[in-house]
Biopython code that builds the backbone (N, CA, C, O; Angstrom):
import numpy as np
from Bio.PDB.StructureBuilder import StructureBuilder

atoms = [
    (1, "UNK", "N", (-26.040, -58.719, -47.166)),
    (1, "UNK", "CA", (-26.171, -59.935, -47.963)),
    (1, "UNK", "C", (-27.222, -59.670, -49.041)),
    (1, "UNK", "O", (-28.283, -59.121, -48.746)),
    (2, "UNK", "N", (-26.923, -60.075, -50.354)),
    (2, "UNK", "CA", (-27.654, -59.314, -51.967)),
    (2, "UNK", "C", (-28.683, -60.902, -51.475)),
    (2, "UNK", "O", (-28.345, -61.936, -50.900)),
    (3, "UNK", "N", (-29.984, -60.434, -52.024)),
    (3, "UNK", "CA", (-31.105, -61.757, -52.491)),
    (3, "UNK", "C", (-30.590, -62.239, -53.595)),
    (3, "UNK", "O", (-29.631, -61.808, -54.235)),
    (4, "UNK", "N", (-31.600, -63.611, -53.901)),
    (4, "UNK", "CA", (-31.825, -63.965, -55.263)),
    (4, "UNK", "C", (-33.033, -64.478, -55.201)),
    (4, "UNK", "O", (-33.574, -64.749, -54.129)),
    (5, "UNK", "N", (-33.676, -64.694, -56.564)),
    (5, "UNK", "CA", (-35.213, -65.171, -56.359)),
    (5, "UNK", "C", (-34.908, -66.561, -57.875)),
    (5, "UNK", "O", (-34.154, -66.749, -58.829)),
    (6, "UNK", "N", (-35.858, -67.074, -57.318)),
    (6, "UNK", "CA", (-35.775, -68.030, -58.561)),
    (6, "UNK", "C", (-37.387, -68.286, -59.002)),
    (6, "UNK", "O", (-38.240, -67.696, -58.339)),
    (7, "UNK", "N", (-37.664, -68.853, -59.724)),
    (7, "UNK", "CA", (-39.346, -69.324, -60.159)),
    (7, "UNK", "C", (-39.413, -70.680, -59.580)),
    (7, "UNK", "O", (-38.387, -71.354, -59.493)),
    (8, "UNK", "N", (-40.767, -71.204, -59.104)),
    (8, "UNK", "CA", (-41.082, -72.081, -58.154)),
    (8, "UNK", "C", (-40.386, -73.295, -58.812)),
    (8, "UNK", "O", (-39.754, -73.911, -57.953)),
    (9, "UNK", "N", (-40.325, -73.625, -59.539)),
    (9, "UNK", "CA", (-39.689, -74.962, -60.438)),
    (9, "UNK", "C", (-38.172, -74.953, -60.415)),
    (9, "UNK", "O", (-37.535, -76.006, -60.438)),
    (10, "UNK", "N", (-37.669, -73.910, -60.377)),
    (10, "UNK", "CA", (-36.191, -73.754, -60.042)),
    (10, "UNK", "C", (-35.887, -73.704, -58.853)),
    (10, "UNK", "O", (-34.889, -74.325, -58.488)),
    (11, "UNK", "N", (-36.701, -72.913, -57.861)),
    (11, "UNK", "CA", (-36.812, -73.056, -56.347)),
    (11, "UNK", "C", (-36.534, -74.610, -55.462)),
    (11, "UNK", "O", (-35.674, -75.082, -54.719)),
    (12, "UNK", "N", (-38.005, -75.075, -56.149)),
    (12, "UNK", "CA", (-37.554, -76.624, -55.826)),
    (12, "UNK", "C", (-36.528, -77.768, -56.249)),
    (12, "UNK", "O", (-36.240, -78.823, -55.685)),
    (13, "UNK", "N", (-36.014, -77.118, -57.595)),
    (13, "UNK", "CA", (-35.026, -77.764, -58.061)),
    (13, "UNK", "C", (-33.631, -77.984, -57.000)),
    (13, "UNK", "O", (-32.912, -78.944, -56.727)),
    (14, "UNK", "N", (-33.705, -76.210, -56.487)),
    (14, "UNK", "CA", (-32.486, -76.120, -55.770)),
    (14, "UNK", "C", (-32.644, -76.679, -54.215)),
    (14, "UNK", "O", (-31.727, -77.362, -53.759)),
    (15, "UNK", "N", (-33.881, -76.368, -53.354)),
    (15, "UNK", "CA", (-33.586, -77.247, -52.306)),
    (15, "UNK", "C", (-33.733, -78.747, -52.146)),
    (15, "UNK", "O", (-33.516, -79.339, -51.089)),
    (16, "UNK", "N", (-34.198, -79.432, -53.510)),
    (16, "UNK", "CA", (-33.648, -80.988, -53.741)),
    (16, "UNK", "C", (-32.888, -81.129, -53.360)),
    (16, "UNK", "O", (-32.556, -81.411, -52.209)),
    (17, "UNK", "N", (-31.995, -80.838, -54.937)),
    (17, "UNK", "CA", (-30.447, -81.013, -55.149)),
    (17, "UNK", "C", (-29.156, -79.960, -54.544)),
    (17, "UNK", "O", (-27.988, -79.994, -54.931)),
    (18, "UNK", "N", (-29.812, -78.906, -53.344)),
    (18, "UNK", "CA", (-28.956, -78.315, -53.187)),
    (18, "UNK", "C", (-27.775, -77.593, -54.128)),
    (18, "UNK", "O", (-26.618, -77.435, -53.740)),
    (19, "UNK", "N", (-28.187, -77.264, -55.184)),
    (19, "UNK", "CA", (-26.962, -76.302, -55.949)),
    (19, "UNK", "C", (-27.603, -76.448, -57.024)),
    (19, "UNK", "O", (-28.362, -77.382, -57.283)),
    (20, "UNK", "N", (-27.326, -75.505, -57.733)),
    (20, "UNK", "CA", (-28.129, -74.761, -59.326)),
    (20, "UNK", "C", (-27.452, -74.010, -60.172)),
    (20, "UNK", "O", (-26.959, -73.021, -59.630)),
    (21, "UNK", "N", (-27.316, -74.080, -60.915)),
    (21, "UNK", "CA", (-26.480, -73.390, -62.745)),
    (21, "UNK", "C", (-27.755, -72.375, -62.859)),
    (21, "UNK", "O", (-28.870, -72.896, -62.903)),
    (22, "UNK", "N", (-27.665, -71.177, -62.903)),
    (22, "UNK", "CA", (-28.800, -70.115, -63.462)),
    (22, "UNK", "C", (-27.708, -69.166, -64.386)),
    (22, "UNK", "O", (-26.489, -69.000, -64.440)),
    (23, "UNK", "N", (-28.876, -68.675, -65.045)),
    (23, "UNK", "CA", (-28.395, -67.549, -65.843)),
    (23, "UNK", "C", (-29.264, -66.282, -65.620)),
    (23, "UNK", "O", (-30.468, -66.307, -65.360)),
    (24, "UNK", "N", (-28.558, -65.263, -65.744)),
    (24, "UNK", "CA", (-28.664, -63.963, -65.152)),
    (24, "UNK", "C", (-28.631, -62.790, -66.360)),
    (24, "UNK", "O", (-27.732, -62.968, -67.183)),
    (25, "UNK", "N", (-29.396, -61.744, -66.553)),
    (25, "UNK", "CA", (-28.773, -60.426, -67.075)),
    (25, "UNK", "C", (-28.025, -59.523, -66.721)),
    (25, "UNK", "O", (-27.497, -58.705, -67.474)),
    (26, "UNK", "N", (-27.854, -59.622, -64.955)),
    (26, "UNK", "CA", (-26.974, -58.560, -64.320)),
    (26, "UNK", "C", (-25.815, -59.630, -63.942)),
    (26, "UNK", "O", (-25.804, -60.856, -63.835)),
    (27, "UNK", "N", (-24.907, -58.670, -63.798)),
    (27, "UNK", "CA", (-23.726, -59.435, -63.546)),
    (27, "UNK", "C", (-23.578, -58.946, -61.862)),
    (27, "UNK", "O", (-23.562, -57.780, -61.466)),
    (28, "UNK", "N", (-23.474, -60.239, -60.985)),
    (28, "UNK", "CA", (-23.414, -59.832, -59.646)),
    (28, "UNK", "C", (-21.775, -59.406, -59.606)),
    (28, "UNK", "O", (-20.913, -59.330, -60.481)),
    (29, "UNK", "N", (-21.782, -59.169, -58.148)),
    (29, "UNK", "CA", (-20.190, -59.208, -57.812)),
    (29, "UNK", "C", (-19.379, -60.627, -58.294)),
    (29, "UNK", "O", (-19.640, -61.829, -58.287)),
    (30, "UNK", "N", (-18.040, -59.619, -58.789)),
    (30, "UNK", "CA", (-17.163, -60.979, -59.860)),
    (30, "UNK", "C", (-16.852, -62.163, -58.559)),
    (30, "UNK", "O", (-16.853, -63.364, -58.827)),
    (31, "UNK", "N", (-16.614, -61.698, -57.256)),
    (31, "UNK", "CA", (-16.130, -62.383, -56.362)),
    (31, "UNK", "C", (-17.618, -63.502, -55.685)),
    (31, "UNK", "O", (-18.773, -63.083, -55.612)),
    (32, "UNK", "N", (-17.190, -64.884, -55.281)),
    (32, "UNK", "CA", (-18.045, -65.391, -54.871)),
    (32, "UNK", "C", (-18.508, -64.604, -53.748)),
    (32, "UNK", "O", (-17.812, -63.708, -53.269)),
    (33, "UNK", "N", (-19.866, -64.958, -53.228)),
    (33, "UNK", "CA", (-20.313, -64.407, -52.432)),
    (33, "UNK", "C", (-21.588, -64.964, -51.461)),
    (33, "UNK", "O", (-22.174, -65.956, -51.893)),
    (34, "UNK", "N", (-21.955, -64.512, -50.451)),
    (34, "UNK", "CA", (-22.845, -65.300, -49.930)),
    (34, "UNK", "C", (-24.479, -64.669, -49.921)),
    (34, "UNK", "O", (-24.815, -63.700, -49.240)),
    (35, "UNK", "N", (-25.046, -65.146, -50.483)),
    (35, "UNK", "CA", (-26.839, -65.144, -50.498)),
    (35, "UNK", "C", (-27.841, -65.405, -49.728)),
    (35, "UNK", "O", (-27.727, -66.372, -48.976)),
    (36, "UNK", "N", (-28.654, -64.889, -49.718)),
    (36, "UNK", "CA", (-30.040, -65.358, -49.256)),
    (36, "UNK", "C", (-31.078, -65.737, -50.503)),
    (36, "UNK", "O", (-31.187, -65.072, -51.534)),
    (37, "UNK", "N", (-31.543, -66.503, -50.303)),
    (37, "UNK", "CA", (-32.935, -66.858, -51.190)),
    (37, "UNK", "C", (-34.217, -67.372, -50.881)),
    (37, "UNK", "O", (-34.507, -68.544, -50.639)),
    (38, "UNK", "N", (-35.025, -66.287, -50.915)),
    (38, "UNK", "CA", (-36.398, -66.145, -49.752)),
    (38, "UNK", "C", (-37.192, -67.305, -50.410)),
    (38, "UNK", "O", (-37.381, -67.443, -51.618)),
    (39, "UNK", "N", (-37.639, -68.141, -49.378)),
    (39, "UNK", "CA", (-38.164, -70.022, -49.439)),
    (39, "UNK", "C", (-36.808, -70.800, -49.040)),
    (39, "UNK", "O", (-36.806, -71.768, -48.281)),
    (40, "UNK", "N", (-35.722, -70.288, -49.611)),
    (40, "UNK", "CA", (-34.321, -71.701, -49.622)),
    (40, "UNK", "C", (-33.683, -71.417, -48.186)),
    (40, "UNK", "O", (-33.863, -72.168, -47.227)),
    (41, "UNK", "N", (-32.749, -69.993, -48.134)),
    (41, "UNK", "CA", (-31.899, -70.063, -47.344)),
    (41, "UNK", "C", (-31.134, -69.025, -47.799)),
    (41, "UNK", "O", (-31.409, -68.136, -48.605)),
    (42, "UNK", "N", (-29.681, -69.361, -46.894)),
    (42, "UNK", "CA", (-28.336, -69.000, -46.758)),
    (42, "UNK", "C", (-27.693, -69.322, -48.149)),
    (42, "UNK", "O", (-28.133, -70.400, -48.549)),
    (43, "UNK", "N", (-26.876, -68.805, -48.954)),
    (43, "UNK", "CA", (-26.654, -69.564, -50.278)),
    (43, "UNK", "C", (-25.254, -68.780, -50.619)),
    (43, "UNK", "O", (-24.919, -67.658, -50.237)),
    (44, "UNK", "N", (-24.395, -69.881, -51.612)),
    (44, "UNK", "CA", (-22.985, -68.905, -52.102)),
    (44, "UNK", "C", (-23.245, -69.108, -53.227)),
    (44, "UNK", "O", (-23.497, -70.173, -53.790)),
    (45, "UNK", "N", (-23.178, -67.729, -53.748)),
    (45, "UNK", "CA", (-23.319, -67.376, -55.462)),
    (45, "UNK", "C", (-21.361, -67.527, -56.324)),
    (45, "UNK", "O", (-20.294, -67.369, -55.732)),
    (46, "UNK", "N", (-21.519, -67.769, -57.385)),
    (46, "UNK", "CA", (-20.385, -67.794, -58.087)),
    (46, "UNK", "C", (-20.219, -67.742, -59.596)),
    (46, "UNK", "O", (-20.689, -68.652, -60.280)),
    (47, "UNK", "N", (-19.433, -66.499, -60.270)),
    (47, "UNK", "CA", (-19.978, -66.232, -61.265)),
    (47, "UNK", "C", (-19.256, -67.540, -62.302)),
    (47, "UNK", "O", (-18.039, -67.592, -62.126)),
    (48, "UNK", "N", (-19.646, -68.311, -63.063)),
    (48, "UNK", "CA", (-18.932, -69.345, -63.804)),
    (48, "UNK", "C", (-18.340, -68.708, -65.249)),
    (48, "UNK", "O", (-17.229, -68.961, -65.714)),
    (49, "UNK", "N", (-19.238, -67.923, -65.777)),
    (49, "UNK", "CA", (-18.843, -67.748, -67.511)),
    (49, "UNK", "C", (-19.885, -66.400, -67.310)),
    (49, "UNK", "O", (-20.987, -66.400, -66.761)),
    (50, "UNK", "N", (-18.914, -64.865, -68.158)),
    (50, "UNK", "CA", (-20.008, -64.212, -68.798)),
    (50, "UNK", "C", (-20.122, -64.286, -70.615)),
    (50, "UNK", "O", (-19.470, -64.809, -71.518)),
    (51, "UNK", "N", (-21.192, -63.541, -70.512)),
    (51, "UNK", "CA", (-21.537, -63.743, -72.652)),
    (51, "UNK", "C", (-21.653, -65.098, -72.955)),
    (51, "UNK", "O", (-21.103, -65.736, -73.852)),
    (52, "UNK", "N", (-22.424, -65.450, -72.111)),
    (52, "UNK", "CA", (-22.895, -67.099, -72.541)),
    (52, "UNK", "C", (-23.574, -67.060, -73.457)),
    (52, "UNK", "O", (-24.563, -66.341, -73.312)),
    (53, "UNK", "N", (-23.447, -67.655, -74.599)),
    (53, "UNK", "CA", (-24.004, -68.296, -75.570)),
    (53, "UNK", "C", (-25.083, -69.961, -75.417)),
    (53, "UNK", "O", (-24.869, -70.919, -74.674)),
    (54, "UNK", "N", (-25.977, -69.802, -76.213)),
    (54, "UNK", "CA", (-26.365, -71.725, -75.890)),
    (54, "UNK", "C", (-25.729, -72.681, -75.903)),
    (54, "UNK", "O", (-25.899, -73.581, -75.080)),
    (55, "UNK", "N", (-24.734, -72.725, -76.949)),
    (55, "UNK", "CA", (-23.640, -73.805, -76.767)),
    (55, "UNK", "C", (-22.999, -73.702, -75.528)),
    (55, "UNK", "O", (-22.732, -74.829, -75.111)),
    (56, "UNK", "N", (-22.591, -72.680, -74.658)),
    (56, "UNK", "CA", (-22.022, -72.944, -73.548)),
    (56, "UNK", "C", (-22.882, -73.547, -72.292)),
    (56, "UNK", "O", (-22.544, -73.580, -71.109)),
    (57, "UNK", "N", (-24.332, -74.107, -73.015)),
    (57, "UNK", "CA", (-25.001, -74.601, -71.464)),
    (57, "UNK", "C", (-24.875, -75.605, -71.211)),
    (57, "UNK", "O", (-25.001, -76.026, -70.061)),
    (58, "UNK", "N", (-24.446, -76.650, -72.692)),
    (58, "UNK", "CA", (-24.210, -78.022, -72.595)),
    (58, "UNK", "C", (-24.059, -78.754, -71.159)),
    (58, "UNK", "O", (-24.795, -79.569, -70.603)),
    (59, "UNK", "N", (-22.669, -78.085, -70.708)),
    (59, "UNK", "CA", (-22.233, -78.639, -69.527)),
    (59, "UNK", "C", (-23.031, -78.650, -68.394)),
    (59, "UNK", "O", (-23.010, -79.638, -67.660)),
    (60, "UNK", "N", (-23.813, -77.584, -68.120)),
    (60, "UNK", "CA", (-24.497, -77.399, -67.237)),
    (60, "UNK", "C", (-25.965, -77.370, -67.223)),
    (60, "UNK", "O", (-26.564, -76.854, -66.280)),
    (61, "UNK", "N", (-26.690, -77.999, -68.413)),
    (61, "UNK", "CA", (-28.156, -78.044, -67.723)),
    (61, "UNK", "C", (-28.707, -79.030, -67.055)),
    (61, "UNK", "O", (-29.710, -78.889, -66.354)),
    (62, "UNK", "N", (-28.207, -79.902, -67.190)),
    (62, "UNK", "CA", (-28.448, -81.077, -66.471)),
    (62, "UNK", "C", (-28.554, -80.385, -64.698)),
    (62, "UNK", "O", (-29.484, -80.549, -63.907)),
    (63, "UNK", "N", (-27.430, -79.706, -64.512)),
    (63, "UNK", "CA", (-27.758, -79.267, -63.195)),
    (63, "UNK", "C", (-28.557, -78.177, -62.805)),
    (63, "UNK", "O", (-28.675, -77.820, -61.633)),
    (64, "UNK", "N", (-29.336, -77.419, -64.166)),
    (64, "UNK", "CA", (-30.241, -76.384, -64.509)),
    (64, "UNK", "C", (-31.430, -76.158, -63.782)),
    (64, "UNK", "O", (-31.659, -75.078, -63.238)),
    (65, "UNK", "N", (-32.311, -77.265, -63.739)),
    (65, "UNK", "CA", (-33.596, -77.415, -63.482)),
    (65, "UNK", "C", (-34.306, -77.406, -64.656)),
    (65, "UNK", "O", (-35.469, -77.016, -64.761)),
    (66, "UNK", "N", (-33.424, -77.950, -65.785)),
    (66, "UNK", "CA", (-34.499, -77.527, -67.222)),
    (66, "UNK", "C", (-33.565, -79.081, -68.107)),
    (66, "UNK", "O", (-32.358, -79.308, -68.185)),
    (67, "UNK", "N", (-34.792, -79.898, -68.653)),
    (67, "UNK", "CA", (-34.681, -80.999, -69.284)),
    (67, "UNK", "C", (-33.885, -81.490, -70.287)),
    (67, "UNK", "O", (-33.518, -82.616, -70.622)),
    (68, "UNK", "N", (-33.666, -80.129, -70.774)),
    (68, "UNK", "CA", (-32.511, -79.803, -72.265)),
    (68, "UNK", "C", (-32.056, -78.364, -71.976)),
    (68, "UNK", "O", (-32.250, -77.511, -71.110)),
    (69, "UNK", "N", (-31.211, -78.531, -73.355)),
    (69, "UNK", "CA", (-30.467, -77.319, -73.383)),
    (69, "UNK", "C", (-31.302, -76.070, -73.641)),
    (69, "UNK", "O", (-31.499, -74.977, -73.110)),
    (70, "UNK", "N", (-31.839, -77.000, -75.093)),
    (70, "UNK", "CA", (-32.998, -76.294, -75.757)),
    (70, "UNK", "C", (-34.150, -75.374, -74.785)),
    (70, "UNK", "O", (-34.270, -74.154, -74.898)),
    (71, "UNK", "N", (-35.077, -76.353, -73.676)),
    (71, "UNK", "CA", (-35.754, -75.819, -72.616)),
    (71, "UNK", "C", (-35.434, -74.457, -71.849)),
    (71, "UNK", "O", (-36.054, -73.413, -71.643)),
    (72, "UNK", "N", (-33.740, -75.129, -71.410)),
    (72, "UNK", "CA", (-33.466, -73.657, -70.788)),
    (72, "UNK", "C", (-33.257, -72.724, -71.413)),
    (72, "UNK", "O", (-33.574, -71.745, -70.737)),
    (73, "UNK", "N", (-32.710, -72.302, -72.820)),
    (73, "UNK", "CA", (-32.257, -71.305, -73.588)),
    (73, "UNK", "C", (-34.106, -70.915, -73.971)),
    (73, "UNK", "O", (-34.650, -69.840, -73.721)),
    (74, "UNK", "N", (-34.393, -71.445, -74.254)),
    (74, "UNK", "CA", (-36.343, -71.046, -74.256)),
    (74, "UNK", "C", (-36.333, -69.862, -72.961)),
    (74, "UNK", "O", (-36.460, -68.637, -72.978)),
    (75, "UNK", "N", (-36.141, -70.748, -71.970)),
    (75, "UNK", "CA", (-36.781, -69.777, -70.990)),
    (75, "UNK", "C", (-35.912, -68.521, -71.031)),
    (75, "UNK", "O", (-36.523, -67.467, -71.206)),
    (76, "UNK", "N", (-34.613, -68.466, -70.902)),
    (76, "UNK", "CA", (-34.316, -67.290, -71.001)),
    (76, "UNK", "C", (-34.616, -66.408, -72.035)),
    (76, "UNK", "O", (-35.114, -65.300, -71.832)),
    (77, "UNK", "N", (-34.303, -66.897, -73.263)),
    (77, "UNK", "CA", (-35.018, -65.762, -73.865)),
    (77, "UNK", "C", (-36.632, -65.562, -73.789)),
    (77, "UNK", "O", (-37.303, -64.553, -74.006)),
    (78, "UNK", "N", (-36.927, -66.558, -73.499)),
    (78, "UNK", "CA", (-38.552, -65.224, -73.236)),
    (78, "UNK", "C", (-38.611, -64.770, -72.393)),
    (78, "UNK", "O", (-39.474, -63.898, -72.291)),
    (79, "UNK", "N", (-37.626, -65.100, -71.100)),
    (79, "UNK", "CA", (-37.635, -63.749, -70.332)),
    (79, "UNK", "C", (-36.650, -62.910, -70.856)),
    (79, "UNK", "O", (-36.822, -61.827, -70.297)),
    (80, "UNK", "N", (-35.956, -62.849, -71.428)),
    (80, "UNK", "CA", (-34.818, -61.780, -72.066)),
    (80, "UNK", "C", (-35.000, -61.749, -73.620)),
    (80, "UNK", "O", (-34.134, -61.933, -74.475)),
    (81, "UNK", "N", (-36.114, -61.517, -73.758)),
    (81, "UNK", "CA", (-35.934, -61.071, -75.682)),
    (81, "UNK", "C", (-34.820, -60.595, -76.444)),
    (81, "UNK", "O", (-34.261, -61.217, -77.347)),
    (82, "UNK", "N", (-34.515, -59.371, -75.994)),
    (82, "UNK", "CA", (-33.363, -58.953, -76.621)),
    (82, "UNK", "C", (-31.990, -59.458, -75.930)),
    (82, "UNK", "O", (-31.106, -58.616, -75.771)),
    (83, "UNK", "N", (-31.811, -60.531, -75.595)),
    (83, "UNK", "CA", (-30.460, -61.310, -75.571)),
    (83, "UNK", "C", (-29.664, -60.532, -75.033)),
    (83, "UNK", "O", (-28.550, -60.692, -75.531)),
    (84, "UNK", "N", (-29.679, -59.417, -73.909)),
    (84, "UNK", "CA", (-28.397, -58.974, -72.892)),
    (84, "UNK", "C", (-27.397, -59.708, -72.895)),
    (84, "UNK", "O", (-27.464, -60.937, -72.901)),
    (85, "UNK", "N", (-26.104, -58.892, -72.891)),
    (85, "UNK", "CA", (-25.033, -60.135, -71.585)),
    (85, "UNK", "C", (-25.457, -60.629, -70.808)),
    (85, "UNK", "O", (-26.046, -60.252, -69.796)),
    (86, "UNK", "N", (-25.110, -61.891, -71.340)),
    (86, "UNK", "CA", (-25.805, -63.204, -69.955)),
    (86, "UNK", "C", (-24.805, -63.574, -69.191)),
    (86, "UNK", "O", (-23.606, -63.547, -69.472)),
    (87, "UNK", "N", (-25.570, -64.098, -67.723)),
    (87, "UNK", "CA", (-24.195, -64.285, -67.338)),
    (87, "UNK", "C", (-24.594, -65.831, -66.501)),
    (87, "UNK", "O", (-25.739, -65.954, -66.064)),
    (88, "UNK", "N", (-23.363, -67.217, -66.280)),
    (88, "UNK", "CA", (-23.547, -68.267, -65.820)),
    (88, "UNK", "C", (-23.321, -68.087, -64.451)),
    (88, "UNK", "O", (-22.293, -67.457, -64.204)),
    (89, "UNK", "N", (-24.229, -68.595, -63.125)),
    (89, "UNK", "CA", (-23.577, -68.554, -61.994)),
    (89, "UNK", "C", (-24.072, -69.961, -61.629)),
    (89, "UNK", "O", (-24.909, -70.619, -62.246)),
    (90, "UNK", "N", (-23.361, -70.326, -60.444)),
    (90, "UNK", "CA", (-23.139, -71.695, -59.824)),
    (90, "UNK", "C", (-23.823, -71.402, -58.584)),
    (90, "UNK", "O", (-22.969, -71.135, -57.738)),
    (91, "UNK", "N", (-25.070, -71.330, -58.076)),
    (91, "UNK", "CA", (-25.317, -71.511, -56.696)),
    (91, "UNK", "C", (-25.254, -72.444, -55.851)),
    (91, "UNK", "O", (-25.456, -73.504, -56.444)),
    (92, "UNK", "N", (-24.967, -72.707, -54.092)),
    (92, "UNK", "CA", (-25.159, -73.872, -53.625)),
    (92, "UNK", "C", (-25.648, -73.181, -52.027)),
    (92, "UNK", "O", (-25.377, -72.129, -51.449)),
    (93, "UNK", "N", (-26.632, -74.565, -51.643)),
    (93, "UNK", "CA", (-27.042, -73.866, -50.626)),
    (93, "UNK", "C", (-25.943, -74.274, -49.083)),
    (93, "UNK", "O", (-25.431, -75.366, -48.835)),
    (94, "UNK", "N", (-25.865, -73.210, -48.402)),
    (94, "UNK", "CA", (-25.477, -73.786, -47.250)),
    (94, "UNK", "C", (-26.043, -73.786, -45.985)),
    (94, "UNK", "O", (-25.626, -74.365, -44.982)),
    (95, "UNK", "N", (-27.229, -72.945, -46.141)),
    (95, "UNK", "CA", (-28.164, -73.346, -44.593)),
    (95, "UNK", "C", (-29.045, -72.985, -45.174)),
    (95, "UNK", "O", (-29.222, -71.954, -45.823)),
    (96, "UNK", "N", (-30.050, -74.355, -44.848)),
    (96, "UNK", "CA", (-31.230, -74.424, -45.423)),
    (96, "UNK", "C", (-32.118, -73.840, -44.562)),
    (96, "UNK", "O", (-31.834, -74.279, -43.448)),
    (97, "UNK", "N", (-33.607, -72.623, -44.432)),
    (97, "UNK", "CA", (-34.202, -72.438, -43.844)),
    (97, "UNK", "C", (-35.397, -73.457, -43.017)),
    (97, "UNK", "O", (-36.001, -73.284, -41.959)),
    (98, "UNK", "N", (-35.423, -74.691, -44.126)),
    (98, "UNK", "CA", (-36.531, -75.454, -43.447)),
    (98, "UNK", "C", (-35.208, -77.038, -42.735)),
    (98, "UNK", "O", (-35.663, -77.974, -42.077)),
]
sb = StructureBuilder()
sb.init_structure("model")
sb.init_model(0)
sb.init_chain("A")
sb.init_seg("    ")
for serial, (resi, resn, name, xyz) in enumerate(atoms, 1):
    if name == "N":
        sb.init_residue(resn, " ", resi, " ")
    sb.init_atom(name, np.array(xyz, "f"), 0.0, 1.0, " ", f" {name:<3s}", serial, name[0])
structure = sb.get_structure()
């Protein structure tokens, strides 16, 4: 079973609301799959869209952990300066550790 890690603000986002829209530079396996995420749990990853652009977050930041579109496309690129293939995945948790 592959990890995932998230930053504490996204962390808590996801064991709120149980499920999270992230964006990625590596592209996991194309097939859904099942996760661990050290603090959350048990988790199924799913790849939604690759070569995401900002316009394609519209739909999904709301379920982001980030206030706007604008916010989240911030964060990724300052963690990704040079703009890699990005890629959209859909996480949700299914056994929570706590």
């Amino acid at each position: 079973m592959s990890t995932m890690h998230f930053m504490p603000t996204l962390q808590e986002y996801l064991l709120k609301n149980s499920s999270i829209y992230t964006i990625r530079k590596y592209r996991y396996s194309e097939d859904s799959e099942a996760i661990f995420i050290p603090g959350v749990g048990g988790c199924h990853r799913e790849l939604v869209k690759e070569g995401v652009v900002k316009d394609d977050l519209v739909p999904y930041y709301s379920s982001s952990g980030f206030g706007t579109v604008e916010d989240w496309w911030n964060m990724v690129t300052k963690i990704n300066p040079s703009l890699p293939r990005l890629y959209l995945y859909y996480v949700r948790v299914v056994r929570r550790l706590k």
